[in-house]
C-alpha positions in Angstrom: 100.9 104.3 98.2 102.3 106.9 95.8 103.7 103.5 93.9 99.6 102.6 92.9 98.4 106.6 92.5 99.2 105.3 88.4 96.3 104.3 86.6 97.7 101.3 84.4 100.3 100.1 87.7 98.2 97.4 88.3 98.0 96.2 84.7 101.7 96.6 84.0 101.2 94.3 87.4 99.5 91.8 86.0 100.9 91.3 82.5 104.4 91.0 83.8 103.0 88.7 86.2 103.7 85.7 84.4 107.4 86.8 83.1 109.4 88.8 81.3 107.4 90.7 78.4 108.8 93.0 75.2 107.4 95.9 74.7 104.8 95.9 72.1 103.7 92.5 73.7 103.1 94.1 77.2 101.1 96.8 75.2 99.0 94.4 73.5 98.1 91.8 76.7 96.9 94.8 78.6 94.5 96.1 76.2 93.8 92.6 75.4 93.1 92.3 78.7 90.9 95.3 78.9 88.9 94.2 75.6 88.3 90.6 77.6 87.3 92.4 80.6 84.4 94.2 78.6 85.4 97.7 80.1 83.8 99.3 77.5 84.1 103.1 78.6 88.0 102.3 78.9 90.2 103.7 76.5 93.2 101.6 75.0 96.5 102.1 77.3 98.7 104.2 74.1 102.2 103.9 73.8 102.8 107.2 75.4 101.0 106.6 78.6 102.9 102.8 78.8 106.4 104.2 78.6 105.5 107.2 81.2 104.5 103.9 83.3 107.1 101.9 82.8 109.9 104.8 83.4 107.6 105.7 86.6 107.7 101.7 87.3 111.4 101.6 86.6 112.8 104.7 88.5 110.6 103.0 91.5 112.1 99.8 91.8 109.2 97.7 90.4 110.6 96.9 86.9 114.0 96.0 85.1 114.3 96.9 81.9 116.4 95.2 79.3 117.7 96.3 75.8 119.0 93.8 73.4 121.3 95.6 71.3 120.2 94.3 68.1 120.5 96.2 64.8 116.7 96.9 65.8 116.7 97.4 69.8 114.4 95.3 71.1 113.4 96.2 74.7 111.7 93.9 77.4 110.3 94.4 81.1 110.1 92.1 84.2 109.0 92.6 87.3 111.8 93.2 90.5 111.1 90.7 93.6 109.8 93.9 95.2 106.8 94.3 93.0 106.3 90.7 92.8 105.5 90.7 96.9 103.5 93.9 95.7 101.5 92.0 93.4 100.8 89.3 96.0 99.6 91.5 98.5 97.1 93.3 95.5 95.8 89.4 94.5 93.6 89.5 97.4 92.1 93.0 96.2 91.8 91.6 92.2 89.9 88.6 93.8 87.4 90.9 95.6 86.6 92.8 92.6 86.2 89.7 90.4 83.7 88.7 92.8 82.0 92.3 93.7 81.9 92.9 89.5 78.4 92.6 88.5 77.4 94.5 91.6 80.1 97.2 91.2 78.8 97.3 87.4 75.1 97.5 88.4 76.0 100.5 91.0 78.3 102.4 88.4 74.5 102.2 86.1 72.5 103.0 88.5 74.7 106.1 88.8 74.8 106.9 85.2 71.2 106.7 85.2 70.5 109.4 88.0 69.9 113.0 86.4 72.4 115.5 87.4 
């Protein structure tokens, strides 16, 4: 479980889903991704915290990085086979929570709401 204790794992997850991603282009779909979702309270994901991820990600077997040695290096992720049968073991969680949102939303309020 020590592979999920990262906060953005599950959106480096999901924006490698689809394929292989560069860099600044896995930065921007997952706070693109977190604008869409309307997680207001959310900060941005900053470059710092993405490349602590990705080495984190990387040293654990759930990425491969690639560097294209151009005269400017141009670096790109992908997901290993083992995080893709990680990611379709979390789908079934992502679908719960799409479905639970509004009432996870309304709870989180309701919370917010309550003095001390």
């Amino acid at each position: 479980m020590r592979l999920l204790a990262g906060r953005w794992v599950a959106a480096v997850l999901a924006a490698l889903a689809e394929g292989p991603l560069h860099y600044t282009d896995l930065l921007t779909a997952i706070n693109d991704n977190l604008r869409r979702a309307g997680t207001a309270r959310q900060r941005p994901l900053t470059e710092k915290v993405l490349t602590d991820t990705l080495r984190r990600m990387e040293r654990d077997g759930l990425l491969l990085r690639h560097r294209e040695p151009t005269p400017l290096p141009s670096v790109w992720y992908e997901l290993t086979p083992m995080a893709r049968s990680l990611l379709r073991s979390l789908r079934p969680l992502a679908e719960w929570a799409q479905v639970h949102h509004e009432e996870l939303a309304a709870a989180h309020k309701r919370r917010d709401e309550q003095p001390g």
